[in-house]
C-alpha positions in Angstrom: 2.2 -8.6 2.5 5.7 -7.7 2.9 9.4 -8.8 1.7 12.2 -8.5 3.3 14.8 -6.5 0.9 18.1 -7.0 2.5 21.0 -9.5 2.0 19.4 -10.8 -1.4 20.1 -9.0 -5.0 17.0 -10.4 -5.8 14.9 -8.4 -3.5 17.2 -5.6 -4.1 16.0 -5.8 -7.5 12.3 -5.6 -6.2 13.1 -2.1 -5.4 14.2 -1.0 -8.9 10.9 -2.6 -10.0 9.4 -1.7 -7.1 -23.0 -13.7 -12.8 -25.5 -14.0 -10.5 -27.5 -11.0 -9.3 -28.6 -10.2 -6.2 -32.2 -11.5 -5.9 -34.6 -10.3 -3.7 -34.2 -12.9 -0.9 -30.5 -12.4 -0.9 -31.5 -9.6 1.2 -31.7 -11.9 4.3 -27.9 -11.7 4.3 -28.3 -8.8 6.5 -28.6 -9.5 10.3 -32.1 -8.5 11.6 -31.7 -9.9 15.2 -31.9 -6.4 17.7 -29.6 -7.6 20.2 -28.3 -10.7 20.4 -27.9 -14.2 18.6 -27.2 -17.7 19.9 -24.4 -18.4 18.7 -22.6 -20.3 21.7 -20.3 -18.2 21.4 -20.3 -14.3 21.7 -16.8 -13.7 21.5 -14.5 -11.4 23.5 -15.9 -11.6 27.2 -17.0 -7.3 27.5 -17.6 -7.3 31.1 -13.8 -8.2 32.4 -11.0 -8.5 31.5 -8.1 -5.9 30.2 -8.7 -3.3 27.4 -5.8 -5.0 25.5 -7.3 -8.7 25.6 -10.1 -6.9 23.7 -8.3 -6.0 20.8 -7.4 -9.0 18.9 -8.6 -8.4 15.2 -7.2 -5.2 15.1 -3.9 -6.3 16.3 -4.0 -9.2 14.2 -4.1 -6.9 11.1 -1.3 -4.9 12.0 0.9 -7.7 12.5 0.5 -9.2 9.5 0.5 -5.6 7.2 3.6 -4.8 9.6 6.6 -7.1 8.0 10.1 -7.3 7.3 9.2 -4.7 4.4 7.4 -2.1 6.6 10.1 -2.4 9.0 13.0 -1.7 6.5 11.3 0.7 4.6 10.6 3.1 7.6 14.4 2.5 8.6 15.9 3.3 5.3 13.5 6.3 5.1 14.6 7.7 8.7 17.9 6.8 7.5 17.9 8.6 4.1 15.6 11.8 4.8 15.2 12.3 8.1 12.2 12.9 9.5 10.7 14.1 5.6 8.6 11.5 5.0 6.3 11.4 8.7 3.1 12.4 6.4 3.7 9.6 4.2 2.8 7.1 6.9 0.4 9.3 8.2 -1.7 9.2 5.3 -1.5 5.7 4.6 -2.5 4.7 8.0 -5.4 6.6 7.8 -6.6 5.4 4.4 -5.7 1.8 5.9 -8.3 2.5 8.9 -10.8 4.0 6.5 -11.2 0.6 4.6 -10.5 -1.4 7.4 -14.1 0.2 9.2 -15.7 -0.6 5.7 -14.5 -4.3 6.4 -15.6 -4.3 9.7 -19.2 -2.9 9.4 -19.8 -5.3 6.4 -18.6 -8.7 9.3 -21.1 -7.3 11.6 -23.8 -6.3 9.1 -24.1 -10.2 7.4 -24.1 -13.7 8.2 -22.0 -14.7 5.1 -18.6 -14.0 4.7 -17.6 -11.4 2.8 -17.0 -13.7 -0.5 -19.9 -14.9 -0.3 -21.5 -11.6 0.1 -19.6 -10.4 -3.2 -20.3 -13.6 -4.9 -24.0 -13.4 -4.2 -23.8 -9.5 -4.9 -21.5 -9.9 -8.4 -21.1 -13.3 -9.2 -19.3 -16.2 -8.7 -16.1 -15.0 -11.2 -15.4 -12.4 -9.2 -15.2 -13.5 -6.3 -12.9 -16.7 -6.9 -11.0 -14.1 -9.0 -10.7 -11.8 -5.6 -10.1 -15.6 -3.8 -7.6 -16.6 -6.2 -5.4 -13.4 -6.7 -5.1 -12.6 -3.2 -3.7 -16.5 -2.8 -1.7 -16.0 -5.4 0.1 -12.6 -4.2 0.1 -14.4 -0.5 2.2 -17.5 -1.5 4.4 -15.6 -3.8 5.8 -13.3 -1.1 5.7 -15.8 1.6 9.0 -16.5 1.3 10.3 -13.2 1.6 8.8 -13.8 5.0 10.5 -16.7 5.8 13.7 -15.0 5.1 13.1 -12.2 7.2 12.4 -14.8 10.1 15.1 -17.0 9.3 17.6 -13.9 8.7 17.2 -12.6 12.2 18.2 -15.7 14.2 21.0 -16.6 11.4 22.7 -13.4 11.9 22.1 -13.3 15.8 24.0 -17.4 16.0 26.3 -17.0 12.8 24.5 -19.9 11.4 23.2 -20.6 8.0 19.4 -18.9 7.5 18.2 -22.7 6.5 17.5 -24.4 9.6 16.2 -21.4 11.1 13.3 -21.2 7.9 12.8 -25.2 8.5 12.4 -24.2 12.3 10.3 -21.4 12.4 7.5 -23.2 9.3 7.6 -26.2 11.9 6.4 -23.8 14.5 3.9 -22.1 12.0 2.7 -25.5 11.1 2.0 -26.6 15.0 0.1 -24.1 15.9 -2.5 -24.5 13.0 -3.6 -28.0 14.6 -4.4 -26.5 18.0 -8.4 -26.4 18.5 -8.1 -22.8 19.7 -5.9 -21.7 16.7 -7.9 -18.1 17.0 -6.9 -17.7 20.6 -3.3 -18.4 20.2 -2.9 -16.3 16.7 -4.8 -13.6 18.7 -1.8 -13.0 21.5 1.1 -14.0 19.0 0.2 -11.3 17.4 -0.3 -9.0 19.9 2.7 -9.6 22.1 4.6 -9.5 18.9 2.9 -6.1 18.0 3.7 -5.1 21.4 7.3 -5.6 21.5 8.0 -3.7 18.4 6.2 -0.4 20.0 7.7 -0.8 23.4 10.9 -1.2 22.1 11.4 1.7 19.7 8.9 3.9 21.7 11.1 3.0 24.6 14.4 4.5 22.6 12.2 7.0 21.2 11.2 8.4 24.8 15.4 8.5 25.5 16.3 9.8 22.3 14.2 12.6 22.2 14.3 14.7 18.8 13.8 18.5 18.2 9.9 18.7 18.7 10.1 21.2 15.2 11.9 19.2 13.6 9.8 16.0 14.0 6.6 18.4 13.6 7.8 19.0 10.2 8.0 15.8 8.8 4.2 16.2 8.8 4.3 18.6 5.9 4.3 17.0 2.7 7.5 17.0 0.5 9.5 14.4 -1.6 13.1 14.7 -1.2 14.9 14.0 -4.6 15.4 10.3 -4.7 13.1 9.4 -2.2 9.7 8.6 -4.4 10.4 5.3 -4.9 10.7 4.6 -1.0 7.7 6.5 -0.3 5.8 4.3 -3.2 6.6 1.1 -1.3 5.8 2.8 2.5 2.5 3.5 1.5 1.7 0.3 -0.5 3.4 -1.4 2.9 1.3 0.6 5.1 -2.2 0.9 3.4 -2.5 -3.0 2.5 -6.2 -3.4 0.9 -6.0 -6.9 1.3 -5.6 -6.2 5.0 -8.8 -4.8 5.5 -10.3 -7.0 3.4 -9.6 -9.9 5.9 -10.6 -7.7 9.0 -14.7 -8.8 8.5 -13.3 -12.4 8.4 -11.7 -11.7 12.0 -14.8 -10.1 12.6 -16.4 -13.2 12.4 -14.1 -15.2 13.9 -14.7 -13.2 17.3 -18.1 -13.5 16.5 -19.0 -9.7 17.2 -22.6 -9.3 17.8 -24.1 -6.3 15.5 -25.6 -4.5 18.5 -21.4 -4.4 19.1 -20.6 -2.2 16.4 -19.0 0.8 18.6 -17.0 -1.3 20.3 -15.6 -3.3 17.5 -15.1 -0.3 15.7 -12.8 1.3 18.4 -11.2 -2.0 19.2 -10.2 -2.7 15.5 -9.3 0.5 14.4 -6.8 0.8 17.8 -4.9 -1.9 16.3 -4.5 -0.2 12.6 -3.7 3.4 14.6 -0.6 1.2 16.2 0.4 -0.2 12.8 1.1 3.1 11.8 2.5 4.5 15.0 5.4 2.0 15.2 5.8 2.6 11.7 6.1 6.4 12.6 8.3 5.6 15.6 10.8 3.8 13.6 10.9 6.2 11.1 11.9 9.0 13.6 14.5 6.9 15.7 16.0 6.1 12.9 16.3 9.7 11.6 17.2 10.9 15.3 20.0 8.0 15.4 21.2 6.7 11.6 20.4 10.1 9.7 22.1 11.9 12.3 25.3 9.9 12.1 25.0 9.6 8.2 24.9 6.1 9.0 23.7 4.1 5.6 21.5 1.0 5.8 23.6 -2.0 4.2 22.0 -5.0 6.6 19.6 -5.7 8.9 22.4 -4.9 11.7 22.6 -1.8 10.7 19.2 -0.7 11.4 19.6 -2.1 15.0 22.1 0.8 15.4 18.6 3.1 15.4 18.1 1.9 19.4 21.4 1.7 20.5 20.8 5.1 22.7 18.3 2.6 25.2 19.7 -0.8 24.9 23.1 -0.2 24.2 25.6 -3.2 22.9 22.1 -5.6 23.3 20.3 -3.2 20.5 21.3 -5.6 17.4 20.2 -8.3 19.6 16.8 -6.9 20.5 16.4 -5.0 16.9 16.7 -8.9 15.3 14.1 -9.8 17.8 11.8 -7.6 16.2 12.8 -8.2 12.9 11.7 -11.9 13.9 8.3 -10.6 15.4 7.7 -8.8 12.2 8.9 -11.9 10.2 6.9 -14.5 12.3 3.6 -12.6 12.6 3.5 -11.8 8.7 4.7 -15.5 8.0 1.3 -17.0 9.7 -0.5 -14.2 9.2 -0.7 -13.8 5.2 -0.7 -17.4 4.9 -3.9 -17.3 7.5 -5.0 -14.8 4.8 -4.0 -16.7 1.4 -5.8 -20.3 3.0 -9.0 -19.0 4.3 -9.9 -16.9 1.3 -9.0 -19.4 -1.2 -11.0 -21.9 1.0 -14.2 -19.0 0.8 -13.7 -18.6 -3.1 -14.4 -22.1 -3.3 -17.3 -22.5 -1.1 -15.6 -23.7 1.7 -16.1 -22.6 5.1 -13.2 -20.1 6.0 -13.4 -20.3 9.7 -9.8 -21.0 11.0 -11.3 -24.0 12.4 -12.3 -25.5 8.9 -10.0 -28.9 8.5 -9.6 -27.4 4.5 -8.7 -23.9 5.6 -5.9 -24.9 7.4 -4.3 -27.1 4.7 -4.2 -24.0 2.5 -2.5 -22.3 5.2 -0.3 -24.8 5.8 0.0 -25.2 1.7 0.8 -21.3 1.6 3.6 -21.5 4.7 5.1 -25.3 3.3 5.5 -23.3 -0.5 7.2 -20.1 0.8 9.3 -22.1 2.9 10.6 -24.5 -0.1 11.1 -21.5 -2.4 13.5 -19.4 0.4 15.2 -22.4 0.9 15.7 -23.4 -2.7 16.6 -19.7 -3.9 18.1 -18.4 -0.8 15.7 -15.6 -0.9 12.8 -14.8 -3.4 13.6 -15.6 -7.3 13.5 -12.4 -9.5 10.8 -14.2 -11.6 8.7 -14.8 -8.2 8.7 -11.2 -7.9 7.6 -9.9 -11.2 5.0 -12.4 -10.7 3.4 -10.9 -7.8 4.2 -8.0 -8.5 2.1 -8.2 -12.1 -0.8 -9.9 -9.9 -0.7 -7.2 -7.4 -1.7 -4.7 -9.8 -4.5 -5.9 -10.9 -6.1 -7.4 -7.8 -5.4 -4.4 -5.4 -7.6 -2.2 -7.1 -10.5 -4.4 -8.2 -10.2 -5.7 -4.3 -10.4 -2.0 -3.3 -13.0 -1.2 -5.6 -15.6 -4.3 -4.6 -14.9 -3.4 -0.9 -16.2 0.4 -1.6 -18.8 -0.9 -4.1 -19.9 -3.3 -1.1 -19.5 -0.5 1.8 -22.0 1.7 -0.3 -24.6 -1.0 -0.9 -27.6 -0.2 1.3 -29.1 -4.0 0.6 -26.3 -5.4 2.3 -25.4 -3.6 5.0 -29.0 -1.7 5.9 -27.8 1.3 8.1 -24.2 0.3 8.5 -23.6 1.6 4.8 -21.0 4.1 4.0 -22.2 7.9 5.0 -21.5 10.7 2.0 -18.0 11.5 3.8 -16.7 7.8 4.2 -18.0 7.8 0.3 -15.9 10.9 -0.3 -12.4 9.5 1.5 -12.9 6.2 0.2 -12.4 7.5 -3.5 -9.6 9.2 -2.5 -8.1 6.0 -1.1 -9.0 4.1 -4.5 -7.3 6.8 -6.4 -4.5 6.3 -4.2 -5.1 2.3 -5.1 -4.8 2.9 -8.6 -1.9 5.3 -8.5 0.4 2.4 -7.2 -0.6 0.0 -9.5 -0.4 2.5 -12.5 3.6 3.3 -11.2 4.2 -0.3 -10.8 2.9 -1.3 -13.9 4.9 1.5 -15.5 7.7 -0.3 -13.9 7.4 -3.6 -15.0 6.1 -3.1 -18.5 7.4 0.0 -19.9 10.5 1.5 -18.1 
């Protein structure tokens, strides 16, 4: 979940704020078939086809962790500090594909939904509770995506951002009602994904920065002034709620649990890209902006960080991306906000479900009005999902672990004593975050 933070004092003022046991039948939730399952449908066709068709969950993730926010925050970091704050992302990413594994071996381990896993497991409260806050995060920030898409073609034509927001939730809206919504939000996503690498890799590749001094940005160190930017890289870049919804993708490619190599690599490729662009856009713009002392005041601005490949067309292409990171986060956390309120309720989640797409088109219609009633996201909007934020991050975080590490549910696929070891780590960090923001918003 990301907000854009440019060309709105709200968002600019985001910165400054920056019971029912398990019984002893549940255990069936486990998959016990050796090989296969008739399900119709096995999913990704493993026999043909290119490596990159293959890795739609994965991709899907990143796109929607990758938004307006990720992309300004690793801009205004390059920007800032240089090449200082590489390890951030670094770290983040790999926390993000720690969980994200978790998430993955739990899809392929059950034949319930991870909900309904944790609402057999814990009880019913807690998972409408997980259902409810992540809807509630997901709708309050939607419009910050809506902006970011709106923003990029606005600019780009001269126009006002409104028609473009009305456009673009049109668009959203469509594709919802297509019978193979999967599919199509499967290569949005990754040609989306894809255009955001190839095109700062590409100025990356002609750019190229002092090997040493790129090399050092792997050492940790905080720059005076720069905590609060690093805060909000690593909550952009290790989103929880993110690997939450990989076991639902999981299911929706209906990966067999005889799979589990291959979905591992597949999803986890995706996650390693999210944090590579994030990474390459970081260093382009510390090769490019920081270089020039060039300060971030718009999104043009940070199109200056590819000039040295594209040339005059750089704003052009760099609002591009801003649109891919915009668009995919737009249908992507609203994807995430319907289906798991739809699950908390005892609805089937599948994309496919006639009442999981009405709360995704509920979450896209709501973010839309708000942008286009405030011009942006309200202040009050903000300290509202922010407040929820902190408290559902780290009790999602901790019920993912606490699920992970349950050998009833997930048999053999349950966390080893090392994934056990990291994954506290990663809830510490989880805490951290919401113990700073809360700091924030209720005592500073």
């Amino acid at each position: 979940m990301n907000v854009i933070i440019l060309e709105s004092a709200a968002i600019r003022k985001r910165d400054s704020l920056l019971n029912e046991p398990l019984q002893e039948s549940d255990t069936l939730i486990m998959k016990t078939y050796p090989t296969e399952r008739n399900t119709g449908n096995t999913g990704a066709d493993h026999s043909s086809g290119s490596w990159i068709a293959k890795m739609g969950p994965g991709f899907i993730t990143a796109a929607l962790v990758f938004g307006p926010g990720s992309l300004t925050v690793a801009s205004t970091l390059g920007a800032n500090f240089g090449y200082a704050h590489l390890w951030v992302i670094l770290i983040a990413t790999l926390f993000m594909m720690l969980f994200t594994e978790m998430s993955i071996r739990i899809g392929l381990a059950t034949d319930r939904s991870l909900l309904d896993v944790i609402r057999k497991k814990w009880g019913n409260v807690v998972a409408v509770t997980i259902g409810i806050g992540i809807f509630l995060v997901v709708a309050s920030f939607q419009a910050g995506n809506a902006v970011g898409a709106g923003l990029a073609f606005s600019e780009l034509f001269g126009t006002s951002i409104t028609p473009w927001i009305v456009v673009f939730t049109l668009v959203s809206i469509s594709l919802l009602w297509f019978k193979s919504f999967y599919k199509i939000l499967e290569k949005l996503m990754l040609g989306l994904v894809l255009v955001m690498l190839f095109s700062f890799l590409g100025t990356l590749i002609i750019i190229r920065p002092p090997i040493g001094q790129v090399l050092s940005g792997f050492v940790p160190t905080l720059p005076t002034g720069s905590f609060l930017l690093a805060v909000a890289m690593i909550a952009s870049s290790f989103s929880i709620v993110g690997a939450f919804y990989q076991s639902y993708l999981v299911r929706e490619k209906r990966w067999r649990r005889s799979q589990v190599g291959e979905a591992r690599a597949e999803g986890l490729a995706g996650i390693a890209i999210l944090g590579s662009i994030g990474l390459i856009i970081l260093i382009c713009a510390g090769a490019v902006l920081h270089a020039q002392e060039i300060t971030i005041q718009s999104a043009a601005d940070m199109g200056i960080a590819i000039e040295p490949l594209f040339g005059s067309f750089a704003t052009t292409l760099f609002m591009i991306g801003l649109f891919g990171a915009s668009f995919s986060s737009l249908i992507g956390n609203a994807t995430i906000g319907g289906s798991l309120l739809s699950d908390a309720f005892g609805q089937d989640s599948r994309l496919e479900n006639r009442v999981t797409r009405l709360l995704i088109l509920f979450v896209m219609v709501t973010g839309a009005g708000i942008a286009i009633r405030f011009g942006g996201i309200p202040i009050d909007l903000i300290v509202f999902a922010q407040g929820v934020t902190i408290f559902i991050v780290p009790f999602i975080g901790v019920i993912l672990f606490m699920t992970a590490n349950s050998q009833d549910i997930l048999g053999d696929f349950v966390n080893k004593p090392w994934q056990k070891a990291f994954g506290y780590l990663g809830l510490g960090i989880l805490f951290l975050l919401a113990g700073r923001n809360a700091w924030t918003l209720f005592i500073a």
